[in-house]
N, C-alpha and C positions, 0 to 999 in steps of 0.2 A: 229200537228195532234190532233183534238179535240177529247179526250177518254170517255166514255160513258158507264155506270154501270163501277160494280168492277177492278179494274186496276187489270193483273196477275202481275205487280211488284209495288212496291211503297216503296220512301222516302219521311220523314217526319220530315224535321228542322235535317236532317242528321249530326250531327259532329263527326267526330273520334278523340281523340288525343290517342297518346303511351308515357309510361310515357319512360320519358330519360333526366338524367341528374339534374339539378337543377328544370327544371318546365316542363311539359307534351309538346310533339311536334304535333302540330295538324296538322292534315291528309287531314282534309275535314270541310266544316265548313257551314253547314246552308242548305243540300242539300235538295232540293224539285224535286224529280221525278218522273212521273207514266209510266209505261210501258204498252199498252193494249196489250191483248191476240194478236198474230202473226204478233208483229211489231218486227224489226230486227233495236236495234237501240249498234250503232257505238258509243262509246267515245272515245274523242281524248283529249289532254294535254299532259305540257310539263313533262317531267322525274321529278316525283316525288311530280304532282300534286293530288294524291292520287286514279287516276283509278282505280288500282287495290286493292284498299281499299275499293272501291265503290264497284264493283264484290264483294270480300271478303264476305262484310256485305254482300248482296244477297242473298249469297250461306247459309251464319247463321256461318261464321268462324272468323268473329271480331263482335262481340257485340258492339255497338252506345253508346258512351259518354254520348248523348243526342238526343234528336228525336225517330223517330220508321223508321223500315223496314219491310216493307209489303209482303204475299204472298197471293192472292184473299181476302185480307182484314183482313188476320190474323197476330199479330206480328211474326217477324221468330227467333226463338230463338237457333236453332242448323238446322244445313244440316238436309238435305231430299233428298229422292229420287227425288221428283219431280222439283227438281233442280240440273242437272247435271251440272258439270265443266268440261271442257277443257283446259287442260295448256300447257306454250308452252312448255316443256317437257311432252311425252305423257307419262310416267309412267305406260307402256306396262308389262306385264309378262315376262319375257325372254325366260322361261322353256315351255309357251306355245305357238301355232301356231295359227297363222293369225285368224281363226274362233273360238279356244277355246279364244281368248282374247276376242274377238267381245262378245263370247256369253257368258262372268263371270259373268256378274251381271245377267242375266236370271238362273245360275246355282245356285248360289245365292239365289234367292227366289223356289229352290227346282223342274224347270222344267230339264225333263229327256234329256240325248242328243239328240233323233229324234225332239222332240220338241223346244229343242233350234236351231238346224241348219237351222226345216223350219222357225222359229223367224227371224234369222238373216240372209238366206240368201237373201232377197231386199235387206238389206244394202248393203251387199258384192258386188254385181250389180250394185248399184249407186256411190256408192265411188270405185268401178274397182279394186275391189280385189277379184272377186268369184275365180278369174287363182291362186289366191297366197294361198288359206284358209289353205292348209295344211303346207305350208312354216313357219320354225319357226319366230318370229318376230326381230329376233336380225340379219337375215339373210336382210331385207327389207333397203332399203333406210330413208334419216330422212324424207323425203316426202309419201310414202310407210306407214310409220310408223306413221305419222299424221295423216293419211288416217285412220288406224284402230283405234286411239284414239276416229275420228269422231265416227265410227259407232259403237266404244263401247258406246261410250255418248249417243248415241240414242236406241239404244239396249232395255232399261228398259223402255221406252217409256217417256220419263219425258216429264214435261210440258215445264218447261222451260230449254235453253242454257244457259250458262256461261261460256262465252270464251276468255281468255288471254292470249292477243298474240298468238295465239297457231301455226300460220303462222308466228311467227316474227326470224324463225332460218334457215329459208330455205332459196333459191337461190331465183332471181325474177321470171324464167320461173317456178320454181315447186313453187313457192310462188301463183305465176297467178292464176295456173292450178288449186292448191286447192282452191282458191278463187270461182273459177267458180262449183268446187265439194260442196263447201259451201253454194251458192247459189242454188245450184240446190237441195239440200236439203231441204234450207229455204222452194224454192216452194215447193215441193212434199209435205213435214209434216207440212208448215206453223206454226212451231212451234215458241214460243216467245222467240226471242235472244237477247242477251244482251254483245256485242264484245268491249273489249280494245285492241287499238292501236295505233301504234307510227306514222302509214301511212294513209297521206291524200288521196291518190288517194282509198286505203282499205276502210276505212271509208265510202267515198264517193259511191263506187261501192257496197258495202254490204249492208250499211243500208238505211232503210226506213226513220230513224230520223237519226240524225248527233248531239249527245251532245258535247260542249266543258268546259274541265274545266281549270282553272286559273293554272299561279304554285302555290306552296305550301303557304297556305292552300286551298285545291281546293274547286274552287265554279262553277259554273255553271253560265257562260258567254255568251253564246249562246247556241242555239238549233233550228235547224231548219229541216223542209223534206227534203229527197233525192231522186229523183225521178226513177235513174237509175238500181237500186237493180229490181224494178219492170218493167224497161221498156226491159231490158237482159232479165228479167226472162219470160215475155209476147212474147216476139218475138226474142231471142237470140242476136247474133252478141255484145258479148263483144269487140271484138277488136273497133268495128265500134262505140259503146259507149265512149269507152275511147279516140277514136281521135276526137269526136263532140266537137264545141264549145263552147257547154253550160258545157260540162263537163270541160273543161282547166278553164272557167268560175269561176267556182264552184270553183276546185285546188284551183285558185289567191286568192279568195273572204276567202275559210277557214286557207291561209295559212297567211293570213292579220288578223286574229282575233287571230290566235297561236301565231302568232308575238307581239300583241300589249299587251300578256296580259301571257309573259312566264318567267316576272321577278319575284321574288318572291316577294309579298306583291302589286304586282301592282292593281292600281285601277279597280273596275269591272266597 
């Protein structure tokens, strides 16, 4: 995707290392990324190729060894609202119920409750929880509960997503389903997303771009579009997506570059 004026994410000669042990253990190493406003872009690698290191810095929760990380052109030096996370643990309230969770961060900046529930309730509509709002959240399913992590995250309005793994604890049918609550998201707010995961077909079916990074120290190996994120979202029929040829295509084709390049230290 060729990106045009200010990217809303950017790395720049990205490296992370933690210090441990005798000498620093590097995370990530030389990463060059730009993100435009409402692309939905997927990273993939193997365990512990620094993904979610990659997210981390984003978000402004590990500071860069070296290089810079970008938010519309600014360095990012600490979280902001206008950059939500999602984790694969939703980190839900317990003591509050489906709509008081959804609507914390609008209580938060001081709106009163009429005005937060008419705030939040579209979300509750889109992710299929307006039936559950008063249900406490510890009563909900771990899918249920995903669900309102989403539309917490989107609640404050941010610019950008930041999502890891946050479907990687669920079953595959309720892993599916929010897939397709995710997507239908993306469209509705076209908001700019930024997803780690461990799944090729997820990847594949979510994002607009597909980044891969190396194992440890990750780099950034390939990167290419994904066409199907937008062609489900234009005209539906996910199932009918995921059994096309061009999409098992696709499968072989990214699971041949995780393969060639998931030793640690191997060549880019």
């Amino acid at each position: 995707m060729t990106i045009t004026g200010t990217p809303e994410l950017e790395a720049r000669g990205l490296t992370v290392e933690y210090a441990g042990g005798d000498r620093p253990l590097p995370a990530l190493r030389n990463i060059d990324l730009s993100v435009a406003a409402g692309e939905f872009v997927a990273v993939v690698g193997p365990s512990g190729s620094g993904k979610t290191t990659l997210l981390n810095a984003f978000a402004g929760f590990v500071p860069p060894t070296s290089g810079e990380v970008l938010f519309r052109g600014t360095p990012i030096r600490a979280p902001s609202v206008e950059r939500a996370m999602v984790f694969q643990r939703h980190a839900l309230l317990p003591w509050l119920n489906v709509v008081e969770n959804v609507a914390f961060p609008l209580k938060l900046r001081g709106l009163d409750r009429r005005r937060r529930r008419e705030a939040v309730t579209p979300l509750l509509v889109t992710t299929g929880l307006v039936d559950f709002a008063g249900k406490p959240v510890w009563t909900l399913s771990g899918g249920m509960q995903q669900r309102v992590g989403l539309a917490r995250a989107l609640a404050a309005d941010p610019a950008v997503l930041l999502l890891d793994e946050p479907l990687g604890a669920l079953d595959a049918i309720t892993r599916e389903d929010l897939q397709r609550v995710l997507l239908d998201l993306w469209a509705s707010t076209r908001k700019t997303a930024v997803l780690i995961t461990h799944d090729i077909e997820e990847a594949l079916f979510l994002g607009t771009r597909v980044v891969v990074l190396s194992a440890r120290p990750g780099r950034i190996v390939a990167a290419f579009e994904s066409p199907f994120a937008r062609e489900v979202a234009a005209a539906g029929g996910a199932r009918k997506v995921r059994a096309s040829a061009a999409f098992g295509e696709a499968k072989a084709g990214l699971r041949d570059i995780l393969a060639r390049h998931a030793v640690v230290g191997a060549a880019a």
